[in-house]
C-alpha positions in Angstrom: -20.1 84.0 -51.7 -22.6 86.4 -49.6 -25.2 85.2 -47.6 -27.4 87.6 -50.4 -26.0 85.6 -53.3 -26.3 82.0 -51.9 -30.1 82.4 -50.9 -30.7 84.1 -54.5 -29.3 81.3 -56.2 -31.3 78.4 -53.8 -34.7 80.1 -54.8 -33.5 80.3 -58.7 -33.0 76.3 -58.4 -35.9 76.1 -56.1 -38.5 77.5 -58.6 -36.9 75.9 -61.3 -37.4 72.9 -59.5 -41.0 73.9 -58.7 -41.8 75.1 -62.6 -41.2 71.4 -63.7 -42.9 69.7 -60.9 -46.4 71.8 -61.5 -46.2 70.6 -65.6 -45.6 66.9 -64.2 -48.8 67.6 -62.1 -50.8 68.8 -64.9 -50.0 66.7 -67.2 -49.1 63.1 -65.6 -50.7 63.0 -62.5 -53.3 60.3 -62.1 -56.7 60.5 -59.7 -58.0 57.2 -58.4 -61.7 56.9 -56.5 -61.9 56.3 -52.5 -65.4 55.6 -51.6 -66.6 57.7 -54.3 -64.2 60.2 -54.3 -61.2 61.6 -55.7 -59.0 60.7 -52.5 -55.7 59.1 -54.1 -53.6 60.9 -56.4 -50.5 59.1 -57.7 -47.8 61.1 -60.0 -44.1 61.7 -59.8 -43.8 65.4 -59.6 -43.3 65.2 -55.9 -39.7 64.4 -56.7 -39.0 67.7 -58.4 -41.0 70.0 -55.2 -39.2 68.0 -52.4 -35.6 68.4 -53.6 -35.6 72.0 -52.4 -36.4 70.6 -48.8 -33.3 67.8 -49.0 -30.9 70.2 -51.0 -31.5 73.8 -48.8 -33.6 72.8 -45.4 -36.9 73.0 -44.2 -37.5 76.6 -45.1 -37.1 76.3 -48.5 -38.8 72.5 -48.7 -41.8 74.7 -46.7 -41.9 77.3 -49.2 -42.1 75.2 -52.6 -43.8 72.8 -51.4 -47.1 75.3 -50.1 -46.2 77.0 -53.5 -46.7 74.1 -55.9 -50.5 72.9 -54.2 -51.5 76.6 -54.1 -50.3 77.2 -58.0 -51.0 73.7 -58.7 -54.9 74.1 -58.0 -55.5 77.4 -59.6 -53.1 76.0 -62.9 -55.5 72.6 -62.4 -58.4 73.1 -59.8 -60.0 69.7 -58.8 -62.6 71.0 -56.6 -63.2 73.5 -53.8 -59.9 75.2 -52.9 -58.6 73.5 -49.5 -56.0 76.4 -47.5 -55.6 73.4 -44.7 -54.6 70.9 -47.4 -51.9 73.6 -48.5 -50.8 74.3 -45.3 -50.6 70.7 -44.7 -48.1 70.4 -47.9 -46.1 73.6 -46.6 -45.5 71.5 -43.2 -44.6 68.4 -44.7 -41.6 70.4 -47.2 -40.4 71.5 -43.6 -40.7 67.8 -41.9 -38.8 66.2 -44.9 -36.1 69.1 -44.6 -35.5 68.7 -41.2 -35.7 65.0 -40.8 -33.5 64.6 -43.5 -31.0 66.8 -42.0 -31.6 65.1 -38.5 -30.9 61.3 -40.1 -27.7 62.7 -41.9 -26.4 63.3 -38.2 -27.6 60.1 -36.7 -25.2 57.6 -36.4 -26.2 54.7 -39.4 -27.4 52.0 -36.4 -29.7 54.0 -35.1 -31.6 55.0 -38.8 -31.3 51.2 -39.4 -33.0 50.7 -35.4 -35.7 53.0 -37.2 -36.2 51.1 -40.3 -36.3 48.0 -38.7 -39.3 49.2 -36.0 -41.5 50.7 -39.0 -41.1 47.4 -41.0 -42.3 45.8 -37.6 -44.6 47.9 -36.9 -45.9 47.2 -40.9 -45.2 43.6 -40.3 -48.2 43.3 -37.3 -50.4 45.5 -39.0 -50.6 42.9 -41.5 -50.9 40.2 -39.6 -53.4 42.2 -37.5 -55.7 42.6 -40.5 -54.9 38.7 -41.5 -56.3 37.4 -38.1 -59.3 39.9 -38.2 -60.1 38.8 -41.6 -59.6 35.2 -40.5 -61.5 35.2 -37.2 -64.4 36.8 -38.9 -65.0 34.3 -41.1 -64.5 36.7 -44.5 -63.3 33.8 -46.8 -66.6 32.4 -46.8 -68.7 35.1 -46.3 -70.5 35.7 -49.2 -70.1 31.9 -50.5 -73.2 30.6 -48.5 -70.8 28.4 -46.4 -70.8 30.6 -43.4 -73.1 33.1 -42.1 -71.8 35.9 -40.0 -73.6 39.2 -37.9 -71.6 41.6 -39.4 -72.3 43.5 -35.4 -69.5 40.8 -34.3 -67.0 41.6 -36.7 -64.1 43.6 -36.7 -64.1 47.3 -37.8 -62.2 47.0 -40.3 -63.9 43.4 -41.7 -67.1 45.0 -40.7 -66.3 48.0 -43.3 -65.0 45.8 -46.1 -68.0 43.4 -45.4 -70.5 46.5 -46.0 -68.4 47.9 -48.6 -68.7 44.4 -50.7 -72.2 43.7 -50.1 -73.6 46.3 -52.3 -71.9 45.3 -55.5 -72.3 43.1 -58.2 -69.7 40.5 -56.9 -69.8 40.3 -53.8 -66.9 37.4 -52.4 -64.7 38.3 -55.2 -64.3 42.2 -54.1 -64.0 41.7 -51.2 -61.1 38.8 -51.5 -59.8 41.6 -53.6 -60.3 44.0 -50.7 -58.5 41.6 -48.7 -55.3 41.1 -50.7 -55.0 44.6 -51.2 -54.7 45.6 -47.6 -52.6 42.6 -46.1 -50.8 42.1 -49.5 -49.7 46.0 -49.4 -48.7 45.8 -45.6 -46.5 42.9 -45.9 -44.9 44.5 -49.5 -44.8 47.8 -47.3 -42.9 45.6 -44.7 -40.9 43.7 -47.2 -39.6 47.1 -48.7 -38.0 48.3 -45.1 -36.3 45.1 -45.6 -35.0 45.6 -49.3 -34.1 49.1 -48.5 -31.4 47.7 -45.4 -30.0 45.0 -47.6 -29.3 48.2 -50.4 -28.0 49.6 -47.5 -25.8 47.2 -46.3 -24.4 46.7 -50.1 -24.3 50.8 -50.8 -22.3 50.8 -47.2 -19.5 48.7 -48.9 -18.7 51.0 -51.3 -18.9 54.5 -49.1 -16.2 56.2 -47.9 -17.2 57.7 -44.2 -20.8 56.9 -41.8 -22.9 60.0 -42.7 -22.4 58.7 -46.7 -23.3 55.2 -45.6 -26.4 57.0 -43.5 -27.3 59.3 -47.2 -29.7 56.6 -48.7 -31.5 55.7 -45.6 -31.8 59.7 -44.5 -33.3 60.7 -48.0 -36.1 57.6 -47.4 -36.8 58.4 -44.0 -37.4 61.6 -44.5 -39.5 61.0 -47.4 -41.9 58.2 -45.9 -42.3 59.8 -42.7 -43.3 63.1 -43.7 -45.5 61.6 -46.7 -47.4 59.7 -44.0 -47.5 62.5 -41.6 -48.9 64.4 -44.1 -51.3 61.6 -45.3 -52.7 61.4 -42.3 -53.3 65.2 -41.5 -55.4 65.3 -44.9 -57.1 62.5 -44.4 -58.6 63.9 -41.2 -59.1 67.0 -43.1 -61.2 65.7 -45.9 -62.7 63.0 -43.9 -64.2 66.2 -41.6 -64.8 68.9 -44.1 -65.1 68.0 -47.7 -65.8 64.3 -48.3 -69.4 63.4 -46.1 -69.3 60.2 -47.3 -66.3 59.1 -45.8 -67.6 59.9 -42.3 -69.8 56.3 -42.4 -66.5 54.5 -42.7 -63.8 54.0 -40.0 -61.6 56.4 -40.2 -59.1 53.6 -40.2 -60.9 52.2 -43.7 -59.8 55.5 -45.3 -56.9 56.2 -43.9 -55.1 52.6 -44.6 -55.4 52.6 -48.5 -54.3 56.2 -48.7 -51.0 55.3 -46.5 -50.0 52.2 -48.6 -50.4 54.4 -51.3 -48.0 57.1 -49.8 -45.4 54.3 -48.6 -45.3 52.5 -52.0 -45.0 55.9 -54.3 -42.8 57.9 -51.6 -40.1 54.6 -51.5 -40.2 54.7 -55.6 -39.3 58.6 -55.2 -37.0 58.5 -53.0 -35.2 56.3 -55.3 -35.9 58.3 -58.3 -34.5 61.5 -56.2 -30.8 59.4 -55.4 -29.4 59.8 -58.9 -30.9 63.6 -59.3 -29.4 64.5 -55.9 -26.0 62.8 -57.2 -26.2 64.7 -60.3 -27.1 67.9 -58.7 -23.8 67.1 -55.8 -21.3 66.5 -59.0 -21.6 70.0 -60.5 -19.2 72.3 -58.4 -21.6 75.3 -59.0 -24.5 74.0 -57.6 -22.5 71.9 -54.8 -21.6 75.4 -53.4 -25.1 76.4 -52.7 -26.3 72.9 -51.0 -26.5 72.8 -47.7 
């Protein structure tokens, strides 16, 4: 096969691949409010625009990926159109590409090493956020048992604390507040774990180390550039587009956004195995994968 043929056939997949993930955005993509905006969107057609990047490299995971947000807005515009945010999504397509390509190399200890430090890293987050809560004296808060300056708190209790005050319940949003951010660090923890015992059974069964690395390269990849990304937009609306964010933290922004991106990029990555597998057992389209 010339070099002309294989990279003719890559883009036919790729905007195949692209065509169905901009009608799963249109059509069953959910918005959910962030401080009065729209600044969490939740949907599974990222699965479709990022198998260009895991199947063909970065170039091609750069390419549909820019493609879909810049057809994506203009086939369903939500708001003023955002060239930094597309840009943003081009990048991330190249990260996922290239990290997956880089983990399929690594030796399986060291990807494991990787999981294991991000879980940590999760892990004391969580109990970060636990002891702030605790030290501040949010439990009782808004119960008339305990009166604190809200100058002495935390940032982030301070936030939360601000945030809850001005609604109609007061001490039970903000106990929801509370579970929602050391509840969704410790799951995001828990998962790092979940995904090395998979590992460790999936390893059983393959037949060589870069299959036995396969599962924890397509994760990786996914979670790392999703929060790289997350975090690039978030400055990005934080500074441009959304002015009420700017009286928050950025932290107070940024931390429900990233559980969001950790919880729906592990659930792709798992919904992306058996398409990858399906894609790897058909000889025709095996000859084109990188």
């Amino acid at each position: 096969m010339t070099q002309s043929s294989l990279s003719i056939r890559r883009i036919a997949v790729s905007a195949l691949l692209m065509s169905v993930a901009l009608v799963l955005n249109t059509f069953f993509t959910i918005y959910l409010p962030l401080f009065g905006e729209n600044g969490v969107s939740v949907g599974i057609s990222g699965i479709f625009s990022m198998l260009p990047s895991v199947l063909f490299g970065p170039g091609y995971g750069a390419a549909v990926s820019g493609l879909n947000d810049l057809l994506g807005y203009f086939i369903k515009p939500m708001g003023a159109f955002m060239p930094l945010i597309t840009l943003t999504a081009a990048l991330g397509g190249a990260l996922r590409g290239w990290l997956y390509f880089a983990f399929r190399k690594a030796r399986p200890a060291r990807v494991r090493a990787a999981i294991i430090a991000l879980s940590a890293l999760l892990l004391l987050a969580g109990l970060y956020a636990l002891y702030c809560f605790r030290a501040d004296g949010l439990a009782n808060l808004f119960a008339g048992e305990e009166t604190v300056d809200p100058a002495q708190m935390h940032a982030l209790s301070r936030v939360l604390a601000e945030r809850a005050a001005g609604t109609k319940d007061p001490a039970g949003n903000l106990a929801t507040y509370r579970t929602l951010i050391t509840g969704g660090l410790f799951l995001c923890a828990a998962l790092g774990l979940c995904l090395l015992t998979a590992d460790a059974i999936a390893s059983k069964r393959a037949a060589d180390a870069q299959a036995q690395t396969g599962t924890l390269a397509l994760t990786l990849a996914v979670l790392l550039s999703g929060v790289i990304v997350t975090t690039l937009n978030t400055v990005i609306l934080r500074e441009t587009v959304y002015a009420s964010w700017k009286v928050f933290p950025f932290i107070a922004i940024w931390l429900p956004r990233l559980l969001e991106e950790i919880l729906v990029g592990t659930v792709k990555a798992c919904l992306m195995l058996p398409l990858l597998a399906a894609f790897h057992r058909q000889s025709a389209l095996r000859r084109i994968a990188r």
